[in-house]
N, C-alpha and C positions, 0 to 999 in steps of 0.2 A: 301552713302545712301541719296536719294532724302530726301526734308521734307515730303510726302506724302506718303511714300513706308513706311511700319508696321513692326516690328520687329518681329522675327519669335519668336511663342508662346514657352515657357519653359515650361515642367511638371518637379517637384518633388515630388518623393515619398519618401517618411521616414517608416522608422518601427526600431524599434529593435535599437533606437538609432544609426541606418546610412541612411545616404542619398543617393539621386542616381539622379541626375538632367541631363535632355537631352534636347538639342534645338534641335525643329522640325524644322529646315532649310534646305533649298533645296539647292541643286539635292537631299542631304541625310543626315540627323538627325547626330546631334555628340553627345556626352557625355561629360559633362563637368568636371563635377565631380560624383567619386565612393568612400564612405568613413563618416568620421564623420559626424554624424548629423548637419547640419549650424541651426537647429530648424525654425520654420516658416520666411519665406521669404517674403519682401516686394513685389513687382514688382518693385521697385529700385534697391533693395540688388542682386533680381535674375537679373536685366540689370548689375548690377558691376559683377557677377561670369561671364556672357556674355563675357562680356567686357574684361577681362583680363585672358579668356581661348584662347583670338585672341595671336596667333605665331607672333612671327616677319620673315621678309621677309632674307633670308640669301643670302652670297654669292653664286656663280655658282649653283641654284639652279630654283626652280620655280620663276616667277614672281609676285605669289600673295603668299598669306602664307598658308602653308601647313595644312590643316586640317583634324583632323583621322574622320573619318565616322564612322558610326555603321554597315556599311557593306564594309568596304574600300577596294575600286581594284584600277587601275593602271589608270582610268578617275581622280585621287582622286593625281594623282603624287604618290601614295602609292607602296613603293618599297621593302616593308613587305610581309609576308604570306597574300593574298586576302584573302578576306571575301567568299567569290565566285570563286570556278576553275571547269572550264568544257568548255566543246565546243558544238557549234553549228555540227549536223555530214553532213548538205550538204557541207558546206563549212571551216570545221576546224576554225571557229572564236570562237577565246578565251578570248572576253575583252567583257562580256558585261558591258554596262553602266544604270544604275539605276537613276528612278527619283520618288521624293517622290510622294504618292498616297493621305494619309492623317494618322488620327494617331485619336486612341480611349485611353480610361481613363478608368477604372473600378469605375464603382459610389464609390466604399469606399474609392477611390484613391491608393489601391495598387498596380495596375498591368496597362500598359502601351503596347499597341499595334501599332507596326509603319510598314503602307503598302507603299511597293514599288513598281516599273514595272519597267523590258527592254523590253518596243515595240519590237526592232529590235529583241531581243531573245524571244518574246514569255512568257519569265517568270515574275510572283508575285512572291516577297516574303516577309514574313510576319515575325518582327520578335518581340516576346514577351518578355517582361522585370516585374516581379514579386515579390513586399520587401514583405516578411511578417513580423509579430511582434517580431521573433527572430533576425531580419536582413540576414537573407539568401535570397540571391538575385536569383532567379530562375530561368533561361533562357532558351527558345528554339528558333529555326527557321524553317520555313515549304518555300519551294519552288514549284510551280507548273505551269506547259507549258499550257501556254493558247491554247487554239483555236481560229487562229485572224481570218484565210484565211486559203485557200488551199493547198498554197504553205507553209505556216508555218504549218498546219493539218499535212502535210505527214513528216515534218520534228523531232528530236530527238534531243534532249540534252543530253548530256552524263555527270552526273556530276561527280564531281572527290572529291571536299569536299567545303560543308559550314561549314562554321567556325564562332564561336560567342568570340568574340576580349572584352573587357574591357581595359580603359589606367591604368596605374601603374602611383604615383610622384615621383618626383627625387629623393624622401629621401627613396625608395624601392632600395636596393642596393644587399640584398642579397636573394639567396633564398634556402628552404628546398624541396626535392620530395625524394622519396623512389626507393628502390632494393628489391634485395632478390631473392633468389630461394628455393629448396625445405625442410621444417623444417626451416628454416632462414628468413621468410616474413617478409615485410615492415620495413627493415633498411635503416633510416635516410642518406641521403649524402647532403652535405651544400657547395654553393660555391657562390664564389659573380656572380651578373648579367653580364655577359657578350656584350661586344657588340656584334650585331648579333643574331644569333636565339637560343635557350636553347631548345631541342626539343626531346620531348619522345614520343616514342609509340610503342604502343604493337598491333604486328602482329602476334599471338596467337591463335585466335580465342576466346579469353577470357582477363581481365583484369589480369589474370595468377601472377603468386609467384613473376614476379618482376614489375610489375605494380607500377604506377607513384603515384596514389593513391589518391593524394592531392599534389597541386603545392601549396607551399607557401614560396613567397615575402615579407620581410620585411625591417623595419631598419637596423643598424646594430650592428649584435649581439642581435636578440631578439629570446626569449626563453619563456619557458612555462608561463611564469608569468611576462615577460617584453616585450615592445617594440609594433610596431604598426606592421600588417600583414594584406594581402592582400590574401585570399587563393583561390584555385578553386577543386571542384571534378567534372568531367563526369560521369553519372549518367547513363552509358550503360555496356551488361556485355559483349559486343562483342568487337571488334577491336578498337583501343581509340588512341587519339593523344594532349598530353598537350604541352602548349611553352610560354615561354618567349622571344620577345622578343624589341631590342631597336636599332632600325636604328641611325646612326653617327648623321643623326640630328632630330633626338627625333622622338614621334608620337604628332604631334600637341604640342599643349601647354603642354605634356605629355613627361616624359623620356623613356617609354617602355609599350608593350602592354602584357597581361596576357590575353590567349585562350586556344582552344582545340574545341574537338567534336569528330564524329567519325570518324573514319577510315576506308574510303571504300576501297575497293578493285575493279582491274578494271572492269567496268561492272556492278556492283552490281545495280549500279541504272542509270538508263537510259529512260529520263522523254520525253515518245510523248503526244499527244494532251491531256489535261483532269490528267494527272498524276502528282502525289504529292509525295515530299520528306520531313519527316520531323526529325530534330534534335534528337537526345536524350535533355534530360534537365541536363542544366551546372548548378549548384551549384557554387554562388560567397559568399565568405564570409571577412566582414571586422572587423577587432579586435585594438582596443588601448590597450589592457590586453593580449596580447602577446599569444600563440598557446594555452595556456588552454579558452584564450575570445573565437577562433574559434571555439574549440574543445565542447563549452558549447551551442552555437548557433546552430549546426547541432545536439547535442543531443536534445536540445529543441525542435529541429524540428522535429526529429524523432518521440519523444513523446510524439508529440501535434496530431497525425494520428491518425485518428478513428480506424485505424487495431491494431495498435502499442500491444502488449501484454496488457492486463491488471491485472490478476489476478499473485498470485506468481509463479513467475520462480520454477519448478519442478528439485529438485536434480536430475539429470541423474546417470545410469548405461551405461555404453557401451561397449557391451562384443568382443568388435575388441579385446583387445592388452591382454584380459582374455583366450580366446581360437582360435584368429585367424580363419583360416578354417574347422580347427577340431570340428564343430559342433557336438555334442552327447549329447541326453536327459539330460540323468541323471547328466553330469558333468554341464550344464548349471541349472536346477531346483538348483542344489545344487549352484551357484552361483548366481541366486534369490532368492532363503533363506538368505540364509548373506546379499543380497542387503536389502532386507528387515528389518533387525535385525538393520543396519547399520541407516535407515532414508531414502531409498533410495525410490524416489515417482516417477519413469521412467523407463524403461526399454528398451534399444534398441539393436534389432537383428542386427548385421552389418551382413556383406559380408560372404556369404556359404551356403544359405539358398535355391538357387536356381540350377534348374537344370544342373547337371555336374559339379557343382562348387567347385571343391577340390583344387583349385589352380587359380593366375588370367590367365591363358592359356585360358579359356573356359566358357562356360555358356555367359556371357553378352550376353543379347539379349532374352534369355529364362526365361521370370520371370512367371515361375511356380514352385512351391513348389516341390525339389525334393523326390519322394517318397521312393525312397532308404536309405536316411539320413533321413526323417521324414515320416515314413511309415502313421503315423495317422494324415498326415498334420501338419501343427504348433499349433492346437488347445489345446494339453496338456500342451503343455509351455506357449501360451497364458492364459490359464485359470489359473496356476498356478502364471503368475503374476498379474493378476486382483483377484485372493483370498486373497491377501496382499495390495488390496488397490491402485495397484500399475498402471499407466499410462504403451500401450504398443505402441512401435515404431520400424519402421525396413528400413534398410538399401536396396538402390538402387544406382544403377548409369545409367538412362534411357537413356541418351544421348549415350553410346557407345555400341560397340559391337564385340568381338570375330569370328573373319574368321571362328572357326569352329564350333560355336553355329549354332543351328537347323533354326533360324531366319536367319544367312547368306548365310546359303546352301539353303534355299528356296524363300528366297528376298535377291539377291546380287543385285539388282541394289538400295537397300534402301543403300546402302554403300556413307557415303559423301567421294568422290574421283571420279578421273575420270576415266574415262573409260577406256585405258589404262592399269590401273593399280592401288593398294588399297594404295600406295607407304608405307612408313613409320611406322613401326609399334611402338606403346610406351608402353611399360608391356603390350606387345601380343594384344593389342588392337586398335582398331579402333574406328570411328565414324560414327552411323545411322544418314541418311538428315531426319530429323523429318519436314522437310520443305514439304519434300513428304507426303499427305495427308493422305494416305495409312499408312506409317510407323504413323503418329501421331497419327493414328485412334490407331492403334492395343497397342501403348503405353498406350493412353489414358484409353483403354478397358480394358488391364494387372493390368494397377495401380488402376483402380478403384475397379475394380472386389476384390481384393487384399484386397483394404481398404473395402470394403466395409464386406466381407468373414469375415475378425479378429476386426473389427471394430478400424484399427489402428487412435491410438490417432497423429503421428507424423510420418514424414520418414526425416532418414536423406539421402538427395539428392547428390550424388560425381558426377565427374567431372576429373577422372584422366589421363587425355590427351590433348594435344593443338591441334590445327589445322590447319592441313596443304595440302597445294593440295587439300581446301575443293571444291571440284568440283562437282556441283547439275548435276547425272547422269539423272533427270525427269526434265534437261533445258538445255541439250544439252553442257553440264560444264562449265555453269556459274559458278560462283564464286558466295558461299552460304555463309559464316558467317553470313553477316546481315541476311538474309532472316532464319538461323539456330536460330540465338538468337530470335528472333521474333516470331519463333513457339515455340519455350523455354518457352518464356513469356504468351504465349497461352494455353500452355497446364502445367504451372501451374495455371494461372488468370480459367481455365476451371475445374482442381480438385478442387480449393477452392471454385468454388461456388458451383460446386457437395454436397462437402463437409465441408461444414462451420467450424466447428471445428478444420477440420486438420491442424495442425501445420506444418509447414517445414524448414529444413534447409540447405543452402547453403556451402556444400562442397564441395573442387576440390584441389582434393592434396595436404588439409589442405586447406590453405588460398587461394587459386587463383582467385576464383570468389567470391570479396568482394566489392560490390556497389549499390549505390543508386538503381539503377536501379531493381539488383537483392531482394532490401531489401524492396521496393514496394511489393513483392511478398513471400516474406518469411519471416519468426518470429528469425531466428535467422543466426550466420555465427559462422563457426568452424574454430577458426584463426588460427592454423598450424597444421600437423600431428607430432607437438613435441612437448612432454609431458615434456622434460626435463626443469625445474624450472630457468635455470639459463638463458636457451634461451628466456623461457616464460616469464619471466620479464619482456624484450625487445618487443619479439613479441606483448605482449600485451599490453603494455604501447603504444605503436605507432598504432597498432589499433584503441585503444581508440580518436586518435584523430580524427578520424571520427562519430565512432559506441561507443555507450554508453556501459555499461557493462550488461547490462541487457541483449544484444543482442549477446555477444562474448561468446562462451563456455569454459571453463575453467576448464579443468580434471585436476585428481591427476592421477597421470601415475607410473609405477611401482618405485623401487630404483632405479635400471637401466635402464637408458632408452633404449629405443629401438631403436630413431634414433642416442643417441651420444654413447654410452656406460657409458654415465656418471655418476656413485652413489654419490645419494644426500641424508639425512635427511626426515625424515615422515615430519615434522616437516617444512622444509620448500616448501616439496611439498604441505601440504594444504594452508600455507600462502598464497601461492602462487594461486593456485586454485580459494582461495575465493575472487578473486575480479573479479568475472563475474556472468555468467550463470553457478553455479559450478555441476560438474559432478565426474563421477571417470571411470578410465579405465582400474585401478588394477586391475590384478586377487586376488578377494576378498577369493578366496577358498584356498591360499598360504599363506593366514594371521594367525598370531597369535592372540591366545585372547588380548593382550596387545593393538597392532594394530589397529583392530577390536574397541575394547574401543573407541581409540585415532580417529579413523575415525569418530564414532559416535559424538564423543564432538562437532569433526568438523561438524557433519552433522547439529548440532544444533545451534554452532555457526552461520551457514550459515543462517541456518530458523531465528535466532533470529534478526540479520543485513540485510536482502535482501527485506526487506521495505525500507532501507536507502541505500542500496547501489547501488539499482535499481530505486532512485527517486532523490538521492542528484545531486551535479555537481563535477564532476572530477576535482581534482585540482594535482598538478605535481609540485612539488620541483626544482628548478634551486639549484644542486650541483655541487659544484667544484669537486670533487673527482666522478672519472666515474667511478669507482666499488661500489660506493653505490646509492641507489635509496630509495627515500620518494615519496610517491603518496597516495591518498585517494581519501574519498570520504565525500564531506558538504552538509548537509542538506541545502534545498532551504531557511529553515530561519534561517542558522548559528545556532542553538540549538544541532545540534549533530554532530559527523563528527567519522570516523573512516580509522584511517592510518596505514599505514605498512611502517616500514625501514629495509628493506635490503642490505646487502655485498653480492656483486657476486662475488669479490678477495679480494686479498692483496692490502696495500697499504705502501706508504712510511712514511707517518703521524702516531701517534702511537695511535693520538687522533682525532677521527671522527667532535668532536668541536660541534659548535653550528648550528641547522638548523632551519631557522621559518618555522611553520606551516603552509602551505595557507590556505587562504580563510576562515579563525575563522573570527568572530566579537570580534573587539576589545574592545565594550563597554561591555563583556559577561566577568564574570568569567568560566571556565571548572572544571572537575571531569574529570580526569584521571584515566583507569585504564589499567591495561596491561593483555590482553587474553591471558589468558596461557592452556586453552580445547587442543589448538595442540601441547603443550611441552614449557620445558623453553626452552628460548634461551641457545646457546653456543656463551660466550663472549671469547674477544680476552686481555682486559683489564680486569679491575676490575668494574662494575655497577658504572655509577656515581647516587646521592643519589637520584634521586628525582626516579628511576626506581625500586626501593624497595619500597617505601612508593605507587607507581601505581600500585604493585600488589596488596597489600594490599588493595588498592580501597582509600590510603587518604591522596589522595594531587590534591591543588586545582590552579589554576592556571589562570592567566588574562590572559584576550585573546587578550590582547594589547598587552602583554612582550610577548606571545609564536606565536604571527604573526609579530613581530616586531625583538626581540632578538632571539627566538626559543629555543629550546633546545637543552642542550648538551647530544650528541644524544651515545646511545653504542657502542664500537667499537665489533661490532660481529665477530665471526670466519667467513671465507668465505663460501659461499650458507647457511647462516640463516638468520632469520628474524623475527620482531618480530611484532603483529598485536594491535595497542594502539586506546582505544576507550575513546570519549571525550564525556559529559554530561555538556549543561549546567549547573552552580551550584544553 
């Protein structure tokens, strides 16, 4: 560097107690560092992070030292997933090379704008970087073909994927992302970083049951409450792509790079003169508190949004797994009387209500009230639940549609597939191109008319099908996903402001379509079509590290489930329940008075806790023994907190031992008491002492020894649980 020549400016932005520092240097901006907060910076301190993010120069390799960019292609030596893939279509050139334009600041300093250009290709692009005060770093990117000349006017770009990259340090070694398929969502799989690419994606048409969900890197062996993590979510509900990964000799001063974005398909976007592509928004988040720090920063974010719920989460009914298809007056009135008697403040019609729909064979696509099953309309059973005070909601699935509903025989080319042929069928169903202006109108028209007729408070929205051969028959069989989720997003963003009140939820064969993107746009997600307690555990505890519980819904479902065959306990079905948005899916009309009672308690239970269990921060137990689980939930000022310990099996120990508590204040004494509204427990040993004096309400306890040493916890029989509430003393 000459003495005359100026070092390129640095911004850092902070929030949320992390940092995020980028040197605007040319050809293309790098990041130096993503991660703890280094707190206000000199202009010395920010020339020493400068200074010693520079690589050194290796054998048989480049002649200068290798540096990752914020948009790194193969101008860059970069021998990684590009930032950038697509071609020029006169000439098949695939390397464009970027040079910096200039870069803005948001007056408040949180958000960072950095413009680039390829002359030779024609394109800007712009890419956005975002901390707010919970530390979630918020990213997107927009690309657009300029119009320079003539010859570049008539020309096309064809992109294939922009990708937004962050570097990982060497001490990221391991990482967590998720599976699953149907009743069984978002199970955890852990393996160390690999060299090379670590690379998911879902070509679904949806973020679907086995979705990646959240990529998270960390030290090793770090866990809900230890260790430092590096995470990411895509924040689209359509086709998605997460990766890890770490070239043999590093990314820059960096040992591996942490991305993702969408997932186009060929064609989908194909940028001539004046047209613009942009990102979904990446979700980065960094934690020294190990997966419950991440898990608390996207809650905070959640629930810092002007939409975000405010008022209390309404107990739900949901009469699916009560009557199925068998809709009949009188058998449903009599199962909104007991909802009623019960606490129950919802009510939702699922699936059968619409025309021909005795079965999932038919009907999709015809959302008219059939008159045959409801000769006087829905309005007797709506008025019957509005005499009780009660909130009404009804089930849809707008997205698909049945070859031999009245909509297919009269619009088969609203059919997404190609022409050809509808290929694939999934539960007899198919998918409408709502991208088709015509199909979005007449949806639009249905659901409105719909809510507007019953003055629905909520619908819950399904999604029971992936996508496949999605071929736009009204574009000559392009390739629709993107262009489907987009109208998705349209024609919800369009009934809510129809409708300001309306509530929505996002279902899709239980959990399939659960993300940012969708949660922009709906009040809640239905985390699996399994009711059964012991899977629910699971499913829900790893939800949670996204979506707070306010937002998860959380039935008690019959003894027997319906997706395992597995009888469980009343008892640990409501435990289990109550750490969401709790609902029930019982058939309440099977019940005993005894039952009945017991549901009630719980109903109140719920009402009593769901100020704190919808505003505290999630906190999760690191246990040694994997058939038990501690989880809760702490007040944002440590004053209150309420936990549940559950056995899902057997174990070989005879004694469950000691577990601390998280997230107490340890300068706090507590008031223990043990909620028995949903049954006593069934233990496996004998009560150790301090759990007879917490029924009783009188024992008190430092919140240094029970976050420190913890409690020796009961050995319960397996699928029980027991629900312990803590009071400052």
């Amino acid at each position: 560097m000459s003495t005359t020549e100026q070092p390129a400016p640095i911004v850092h932005l902070r929030g949320g107690s992390t940092s995020f520092i980028v040197e605007i240097s040319a050809p293309v901006p790098r990041v130096l560092h993503w991660g703890a907060d280094l707190g206000e910076l000199s202009a010395a301190e920010l020339d020493t992070v400068r200074v010693t993010a520079v690589p050194s120069v290796t054998h048989n390799s480049t002649d200068t030292p290798r540096r990752l960019s914020v948009l790194p292609t193969e101008a860059d030596a970069w021998s990684g997933t590009p930032g950038i893939e697509g071609r020029l279509r006169s000439t098949g050139m695939p390397y464009p090379r970027f040079d910096l334009v200039g870069h803005t600041v948001e007056e408040d300093g949180s958000a960072l704008v950095i413009a680039l250009r390829s002359g030779e290709f024609g394109l800007t692009v712009h890419l956005r970087y975002a901390l707010d005060e919970h530390g979630i770093l918020a990213t997107s990117a927009d690309v657009t073909r300029m119009n320079v000349d003539d010859q570049q006017a008539a020309d096309v770009f064809d992109l294939s994927a922009l990708t937004i990259i962050l570097p990982l340090p060497e001490r990221a070694v391991e990482l967590v992302d998720f599976t699953g398929k149907w009743s069984r969502e978002r199970s955890p799989q852990r393996t160390d970083i690999p060299f090379g690419t670590h690379l998911r994606e879902s070509r679904r048409g949806r973020p679907s049951l086995d979705s990646p969900y959240l990529l998270l890197a960390g030290t090793r062996s770090f866990g809900f409450r230890t260790g430092e993590v590096w995470g990411l979510h895509v924040g689209w509900s359509g086709n998605q792509r997460y990766y890890v990964e770490q070239p043999p000799e590093g990314a820059g001063a960096h040992r591996a790079v942490l991305g993702g974005g969408e997932l186009l398909l060929p064609g989908e976007v194909a940028l001539g003169a004046g047209d613009s592509y942009r990102t979904p928004t990446l979700y980065f988040a960094w934690s020294d508190q190990g997966m419950d720090g991440v898990a608390g920063r996207f809650h905070d974010m959640l629930r810092s949004r002007p939409q975000h719920p405010a008022g209390p989460r309404p107990l739900v009914l949901n009469t699916w797994e009560a009557v199925y298809f068998n809709h009949d007056l009188e058998t449903l009135i009599d199962l909104v009387d007991r909802a009623a008697t019960v606490g129950v403040e919802r009510i939702v019609l699922d699936d059968g209500w619409f025309l021909g729909r005795r079965s999932d064979r038919t009907g999709l696509g015809d959302w008219f009230v059939d008159p045959e099953v409801w000769p006087q309309g829905l309005s007797p059973f709506v008025e019957r639940v509005r005499s009780h005070g009660m909130q009404f909601g009804l089930w849809f699935e707008p997205e698909m549609i049945n070859l031999s509903s009245r909509l297919a025989q009269e619009h088969p080319s609203w059919v997404l597939a190609p022409a050809a042929g509808a290929g694939p069928a999934f539960r007899h169903q198919h998918v409408l191109n709502i991208a088709d202006e015509d199909a979005w109108q007449f949806l639009f028209d249905r659901i409105d008319a719909l809510v507007s007729e019953y003055a629905i408070d909520y619908i819950k929205w399904d999604h029971n099908r992936e996508l496949h051969e999605a071929g736009r028959r009204d574009a000559g069989g392009r390739a629709g996903v993107r262009a489907q989720t987009e109208a998705l997003y349209r024609l919800l963003d369009a009934l809510r402001t129809k409708h300001r009140g309306l509530e929505i939820e996002s279902c899709a064969s239980g959990g399939g379509r659960i993300d940012l993107g969708i949660l922009q746009r709906t009040d809640r997600v239905w985390a699996s079509d399994c009711n059964d307690p012991v899977e629910r555990q699971q499913i829900q505890r790893w939800t949670g590290q996204l979506v707070p519980p306010e937002l998860i819904g959380t039935h008690l479902g019959a003894a027997e489930a319906h997706t395992t065959n597995r009888v469980t306990s009343l008892s640990f079905r409501l435990a289990t329940a109550l750490f969401g948005h709790a609902g029930i899916e019982q058939g309440l009309t099977a019940c005993d008075d005894d039952e009945l009672g017991t549901i009630r308690a719980w109903a109140d239970l719920y009402k009593e806790l769901r100020p704190l269990l919808h505003s505290g921060r999630v906190v999760r137990a690191d246990v040694a023994d994997e058939q038990t689980l501690l989880h809760g939930v702490v007040s944002q000022d440590r004053r209150e907190a309420v936990f549940s310990w559950a056995r899902l099996g057997t174990s070989p120990a005879i004694q469950a031992g000691r577990v601390p508590l998280p997230g107490l204040d340890p300068g706090r004494s507590y008031r223990l008491r043990l909620r028995t509204e949903i049954g006593a427990p069934v233990l496996h040993e004998y009560a150790p002492e301090w759990l007879a004096a917490a029924e009783r309400g009188t024992v008190t306890l430092s919140g240094h020894v029970l976050a420190r040493l913890g409690l020796l916890m009961p050995t319960l029989q397996p699928q029980q649980a027991i629900v312990l509430q803590l009071d400052a003393a």
